[in-house]
N, C-alpha and C positions, 0 to 999 in steps of 0.2 A: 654642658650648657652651650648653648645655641650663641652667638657673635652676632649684634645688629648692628654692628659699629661697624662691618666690614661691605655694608649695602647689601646683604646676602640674605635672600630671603627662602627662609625653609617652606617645604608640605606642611601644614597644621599652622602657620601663624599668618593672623589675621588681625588686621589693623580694629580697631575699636566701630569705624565704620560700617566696614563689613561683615562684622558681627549683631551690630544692631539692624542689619539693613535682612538678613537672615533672621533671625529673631522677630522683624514685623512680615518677614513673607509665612512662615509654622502658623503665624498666631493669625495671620489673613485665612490663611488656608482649613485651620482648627475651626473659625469662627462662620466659616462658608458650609462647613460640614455640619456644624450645631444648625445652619439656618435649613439647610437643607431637610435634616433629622426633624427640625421643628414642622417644619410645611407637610413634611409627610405624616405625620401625628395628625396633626389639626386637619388634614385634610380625610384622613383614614373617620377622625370622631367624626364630621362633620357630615360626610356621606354616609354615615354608618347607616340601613336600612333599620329599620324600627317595624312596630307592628303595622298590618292591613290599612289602619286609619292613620297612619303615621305620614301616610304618603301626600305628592301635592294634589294629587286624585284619585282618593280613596276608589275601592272596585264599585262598593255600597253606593259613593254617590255618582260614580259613573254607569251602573246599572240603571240606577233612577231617573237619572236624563236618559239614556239611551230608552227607557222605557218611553219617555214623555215624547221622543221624536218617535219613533213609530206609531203612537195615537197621533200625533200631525200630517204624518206621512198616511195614514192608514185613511184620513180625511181629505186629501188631496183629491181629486177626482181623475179616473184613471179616461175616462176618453175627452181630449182636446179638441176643438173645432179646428177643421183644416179650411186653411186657405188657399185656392187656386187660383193663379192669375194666368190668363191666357190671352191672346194678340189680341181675340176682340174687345176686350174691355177697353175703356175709353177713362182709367184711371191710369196714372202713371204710379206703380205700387213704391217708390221711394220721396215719391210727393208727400208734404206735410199736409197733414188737414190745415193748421194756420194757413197755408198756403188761400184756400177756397176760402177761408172764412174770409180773407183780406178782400180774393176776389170781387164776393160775392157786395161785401161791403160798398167796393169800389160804384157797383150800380147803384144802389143805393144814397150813395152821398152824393150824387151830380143835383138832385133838388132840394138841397140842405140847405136854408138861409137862417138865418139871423131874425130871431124877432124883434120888434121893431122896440128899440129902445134909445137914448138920450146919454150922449158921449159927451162931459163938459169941461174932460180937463185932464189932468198925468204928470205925475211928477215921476220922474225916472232914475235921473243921478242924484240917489242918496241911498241910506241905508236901509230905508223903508218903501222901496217904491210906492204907489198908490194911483189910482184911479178915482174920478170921478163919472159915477154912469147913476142916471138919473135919479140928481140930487141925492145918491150917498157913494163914501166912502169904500174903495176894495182897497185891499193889499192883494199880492204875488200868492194863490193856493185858495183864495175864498170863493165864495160860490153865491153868485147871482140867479136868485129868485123869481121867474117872469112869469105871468099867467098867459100864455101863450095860448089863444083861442080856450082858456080854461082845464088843458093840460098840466098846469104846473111847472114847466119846464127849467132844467137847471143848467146854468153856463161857467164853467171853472177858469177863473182866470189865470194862466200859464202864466203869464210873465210882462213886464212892463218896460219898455224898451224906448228909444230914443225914435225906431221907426213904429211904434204903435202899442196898441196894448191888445197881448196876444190871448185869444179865448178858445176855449174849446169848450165845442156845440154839437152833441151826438156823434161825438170821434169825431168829429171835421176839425181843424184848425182854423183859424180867420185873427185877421188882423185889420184893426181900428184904430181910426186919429179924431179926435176932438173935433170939432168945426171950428 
């Protein structure tokens, strides 16, 4: 029999400590192999191939689209119009067409006036702006009705502001003040 009275400590005797502290490193180690055992199972069922239609794109219905894009493709038309741009052309080919249509606008709006109508008032700072134009009521977005030489013409009112009340009249802009 072994003397622990003498501070001497043998191979094979271990404090209560260090026995438990062994004891949860087996049982960490046992419990990491169970998870590991686990995920490989679950992972083996869960991939497991199954039948033809089993899959996330059966062949059956991946034939059947494939068939659907070749009648689409088969309807495409095979010859494109080309386009050739060369120095003499008098288009710049990365030019927007909005670009001309602005232009083209631009001639057109220099004899753009205002039919003749009756500016009587504006309330601005609140939460309803409003206009008065010949003896009735607009808000901000309504659309004034003129019989302009029997045209019918229509003026949208943009907005009502401290410096006027802003309209627009065949894409033009224009700004009015009361008398």
């Amino acid at each position: 029999m072994r003397s622990k009275a003498a501070g001497v400590k043998f191979k094979g005797d271990y404090t209560l400590a260090e026995l438990t502290s062994k004891k949860q490193h087996t049982i960490e180690y046992i419990a990491i192999g169970v998870l590991v055992v686990a995920a490989l199972i679950i992972s083996i069922v869960r991939f497991k191939k199954g039948g033809a239609d089993d899959e996330v794109f059966s062949r059956k219905e991946f034939n059947k689209k494939w068939k659907e894009v070749e009648i689409l493709e088969a309807n495409v038309p095979k010859d494109e119009k080309k386009i050739a741009y060369t120095i003499e052309d008098d288009k710049f080919p990365f030019k927007s067409p909005f670009d001309e249509m602005v232009e083209n606008k631009g001639l057109e709006e220099e004899n753009i006036a205002l039919p003749e109508m009756k500016f009587q008032g504006m309330v601005w700072k609140s939460s309803r702006p409003q206009a008065i134009i010949n003896n009735k009521v607009y808000d901000i977005k309504d659309v004034i009705n003129v019989d302009a030489g029997g045209l019918g013409e229509e003026i949208k009112v943009r907005d009502i502001a401290k410096d006027g009340i802003h309209l627009i009249y065949k894409g033009k802009e224009f700004i009015v003040r009361p008398k």
